[in-house]
C-alpha positions in Angstrom: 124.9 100.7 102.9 124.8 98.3 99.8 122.0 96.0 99.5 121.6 92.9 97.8 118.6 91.3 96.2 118.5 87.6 95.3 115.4 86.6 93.7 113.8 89.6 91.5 110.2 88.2 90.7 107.4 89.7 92.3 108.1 90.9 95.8 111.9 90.9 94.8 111.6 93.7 92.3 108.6 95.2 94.8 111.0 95.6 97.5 113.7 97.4 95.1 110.8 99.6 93.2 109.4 100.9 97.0 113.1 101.1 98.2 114.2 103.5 95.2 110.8 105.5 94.8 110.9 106.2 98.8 114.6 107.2 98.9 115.6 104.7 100.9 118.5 103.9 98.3 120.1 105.0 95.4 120.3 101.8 92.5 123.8 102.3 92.5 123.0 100.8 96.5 122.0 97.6 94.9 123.0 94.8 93.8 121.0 92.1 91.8 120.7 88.3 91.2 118.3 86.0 89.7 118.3 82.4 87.9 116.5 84.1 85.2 119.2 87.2 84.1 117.0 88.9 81.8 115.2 89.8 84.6 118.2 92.0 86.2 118.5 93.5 83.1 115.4 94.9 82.4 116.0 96.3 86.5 119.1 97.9 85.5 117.8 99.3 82.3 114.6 100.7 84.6 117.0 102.0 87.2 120.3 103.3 86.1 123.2 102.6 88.7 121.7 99.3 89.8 124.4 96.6 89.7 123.8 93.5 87.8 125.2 90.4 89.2 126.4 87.6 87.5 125.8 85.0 90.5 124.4 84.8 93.4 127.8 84.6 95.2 128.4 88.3 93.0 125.6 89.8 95.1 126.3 88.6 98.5 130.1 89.5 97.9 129.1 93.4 97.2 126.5 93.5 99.8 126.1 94.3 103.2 122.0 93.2 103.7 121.1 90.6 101.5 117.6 89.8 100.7 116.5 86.4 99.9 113.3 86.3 97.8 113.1 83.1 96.4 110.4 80.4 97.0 110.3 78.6 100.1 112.0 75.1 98.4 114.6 77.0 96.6 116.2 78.2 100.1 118.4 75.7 100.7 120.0 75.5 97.1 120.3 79.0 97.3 122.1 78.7 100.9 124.7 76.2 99.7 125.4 78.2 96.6 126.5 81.9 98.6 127.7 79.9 101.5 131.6 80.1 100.5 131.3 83.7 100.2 129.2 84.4 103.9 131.1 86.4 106.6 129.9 86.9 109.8 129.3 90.8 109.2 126.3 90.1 106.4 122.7 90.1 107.4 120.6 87.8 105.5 116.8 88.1 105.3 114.1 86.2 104.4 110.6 87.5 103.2 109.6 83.8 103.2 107.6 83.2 106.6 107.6 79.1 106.3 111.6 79.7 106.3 112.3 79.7 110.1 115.4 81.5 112.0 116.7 77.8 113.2 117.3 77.0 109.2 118.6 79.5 108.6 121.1 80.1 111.8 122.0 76.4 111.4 122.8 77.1 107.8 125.1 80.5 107.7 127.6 81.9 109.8 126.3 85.2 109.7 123.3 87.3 111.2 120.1 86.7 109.9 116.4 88.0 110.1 112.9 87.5 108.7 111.3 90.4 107.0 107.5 89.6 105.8 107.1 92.3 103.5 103.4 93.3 101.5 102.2 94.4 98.2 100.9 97.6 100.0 104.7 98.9 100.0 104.4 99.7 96.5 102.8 102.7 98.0 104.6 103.3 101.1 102.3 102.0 103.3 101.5 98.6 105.7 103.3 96.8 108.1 106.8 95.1 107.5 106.8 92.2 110.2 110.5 91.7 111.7 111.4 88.5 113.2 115.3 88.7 114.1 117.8 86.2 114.9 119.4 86.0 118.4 123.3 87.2 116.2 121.5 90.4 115.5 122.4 93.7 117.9 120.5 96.6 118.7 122.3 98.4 115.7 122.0 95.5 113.3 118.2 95.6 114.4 117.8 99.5 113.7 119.8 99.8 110.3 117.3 96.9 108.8 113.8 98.2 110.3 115.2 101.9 109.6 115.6 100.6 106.1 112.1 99.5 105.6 110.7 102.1 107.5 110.7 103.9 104.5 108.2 102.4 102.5 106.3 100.9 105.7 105.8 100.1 109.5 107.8 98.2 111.4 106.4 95.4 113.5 108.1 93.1 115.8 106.3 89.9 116.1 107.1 86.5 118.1 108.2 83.3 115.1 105.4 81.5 116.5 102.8 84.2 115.5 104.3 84.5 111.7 100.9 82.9 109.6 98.4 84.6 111.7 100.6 88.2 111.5 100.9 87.6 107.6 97.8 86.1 106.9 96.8 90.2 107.7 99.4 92.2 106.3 100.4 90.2 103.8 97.7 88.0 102.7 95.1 90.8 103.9 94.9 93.0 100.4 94.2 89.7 98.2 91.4 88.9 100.9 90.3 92.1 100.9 90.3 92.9 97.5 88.4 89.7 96.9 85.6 91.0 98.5 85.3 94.1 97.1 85.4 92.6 93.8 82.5 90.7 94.6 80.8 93.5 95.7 81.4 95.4 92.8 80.5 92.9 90.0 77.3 92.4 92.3 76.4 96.0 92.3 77.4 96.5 88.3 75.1 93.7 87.5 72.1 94.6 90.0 72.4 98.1 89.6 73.7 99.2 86.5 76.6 101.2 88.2 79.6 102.1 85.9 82.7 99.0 87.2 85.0 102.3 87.2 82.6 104.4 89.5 82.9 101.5 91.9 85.9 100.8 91.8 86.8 104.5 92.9 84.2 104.7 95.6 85.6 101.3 97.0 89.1 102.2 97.0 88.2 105.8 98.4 86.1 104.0 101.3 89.0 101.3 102.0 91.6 104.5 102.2 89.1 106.0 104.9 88.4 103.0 106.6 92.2 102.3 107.3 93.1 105.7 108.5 90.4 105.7 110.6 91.6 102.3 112.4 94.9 103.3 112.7 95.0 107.4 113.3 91.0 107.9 114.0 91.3 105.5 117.2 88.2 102.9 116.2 88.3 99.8 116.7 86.3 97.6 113.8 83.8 96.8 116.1 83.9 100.7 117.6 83.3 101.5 113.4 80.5 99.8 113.2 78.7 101.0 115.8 79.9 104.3 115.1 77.6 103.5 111.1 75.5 101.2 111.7 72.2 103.0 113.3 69.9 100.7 114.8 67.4 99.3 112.7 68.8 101.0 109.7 70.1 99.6 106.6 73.7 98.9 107.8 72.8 97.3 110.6 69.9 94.9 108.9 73.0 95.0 106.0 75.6 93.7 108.6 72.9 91.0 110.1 72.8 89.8 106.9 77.0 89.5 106.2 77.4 87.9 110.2 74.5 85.0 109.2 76.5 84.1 106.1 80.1 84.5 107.1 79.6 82.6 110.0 82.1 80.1 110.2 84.2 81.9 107.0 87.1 83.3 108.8 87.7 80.3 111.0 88.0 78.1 107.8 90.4 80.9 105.9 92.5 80.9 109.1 92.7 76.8 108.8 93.3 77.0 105.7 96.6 79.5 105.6 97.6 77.5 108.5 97.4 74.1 106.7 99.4 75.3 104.0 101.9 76.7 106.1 102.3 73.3 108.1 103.0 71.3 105.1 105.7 73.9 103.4 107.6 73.7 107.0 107.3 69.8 106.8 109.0 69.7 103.7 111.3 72.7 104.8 112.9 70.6 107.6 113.3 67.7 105.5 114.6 69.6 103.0 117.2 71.4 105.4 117.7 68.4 107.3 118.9 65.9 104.3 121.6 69.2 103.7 122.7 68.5 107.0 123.4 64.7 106.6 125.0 65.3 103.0 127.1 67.9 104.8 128.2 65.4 107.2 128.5 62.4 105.1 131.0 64.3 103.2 
């Protein structure tokens, strides 16, 4: 299997990081791209083998699965640049969930699929949500969620569904980790606490708390039942959090969902002024 990487910023050179450390691949596995080469560099210098491209057409043409990770605007460029050098045997992937499968199957001759990867891969963990195109078999299916099955879990989830799934696995950390920040500097400043101490205990409790939603059987409501005694401090705690989060998560979920709306507004303009250019000339 050779796998391609176009776009190495943040999630880019995640994805090739959690591949390699997980032995998933071998750098000499990969190939890289990006607009910016000292960035492939400094890749191949970290991992030996690793095959640094001179295009983007370089990558594609040494590549079996190629990974697009470039910002949601740059897709189309990107599209019209490895065109010339797409066969019908490549998979293509997004990680970019305003991208939809119709762009993209409109746009290339080969089989394509979206992949919305998260930060928490870095340690081989979370959910990797798989959106596939209808040109994808069974087999083509397996090799790419067998792939990120190393450094994750595999979840299958309907197009129409893609903010709402992402806005947890994705988005989730930076929301989560948000709140325990606040928590923290609350508790540093209130009680004297050493930031490191809580930082520790918070991460330690987040670790529990996870496995225990997704091996211990609870459910988060099961959880809090299961600490919160009645009329003891959790419970006053957790009347206290539900008083002053009301309302909170329907506004976060408008919000991700507003922004998503108006990157696939300019997505289909984007994608659909390519199409008249492409038939103009």
């Amino acid at each position: 299997m050779k796998v391609g990487f176009i776009g190495t910023g943040s999630m880019g050179s995640l994805l090739i990081y959690a591949l390699i450390q997980s032995g998933a691949l071998e750098p000499r596995q990969i190939a890289a791209s990006n607009r910016t080469p000292s960035k492939v560099s400094q890749l191949s210098l970290r991992y030996p083998g690793l095959h640094e491209s001179q295009s983007n057409r370089e990558t594609v043409i040494r590549s079996n699965i190629i990974f697009l990770c470039v910002k949601p605007l740059e897709f189309r460029h990107v599209i019209d640049d490895i065109l010339p050098v797409v066969n019908s045997n490549h998979i293509i992937v997004s990680i970019t969930s305003p991208v939809q499968l119709r762009h993209l199957e409109s746009s290339l001759p080969c089989k394509v699929s979206k992949v919305i990867p998260s930060v928490t891969h870095q340690v081989g963990s979370g959910a990797s949500l798989f959106i596939h195109g209808e040109r994808m078999t069974a087999e083509d299916r397996s090799l790419l969620e067998g792939l990120m099955s190393h450094i994750g879990k595999p979840y299958q989830v309907d197009e129409a569904c893609t903010r709402i799934t992402s806005d947890f696995s994705s988005c989730g950390p930076a929301f989560i980790s948000f709140f325990l920040e606040q928590w923290i500097e609350s508790a540093v400043r209130l009680t004297g606490i050493k930031r490191a101490d809580a930082c520790a205990l918070a991460g330690e409790m987040l670790l529990g708390t996870g496995k225990l939603l997704t091996e211990g059987g609870y459910t988060p409501q099961e959880l809090q039942a299961r600490v919160a005694v009645p009329g003891g401090i959790t419970a006053q705690a957790l009347a206290l959090l539900r008083n002053n989060l009301d309302g909170v998560f329907d506004s976060l979920i408008h919000t991700t969902h507003e922004k998503y709306d108006e990157d696939l507004v300019k997505l289909d303009e984007v994608f659909r002024a390519s199409e008249i250019n492409r038939q103009q000339y």
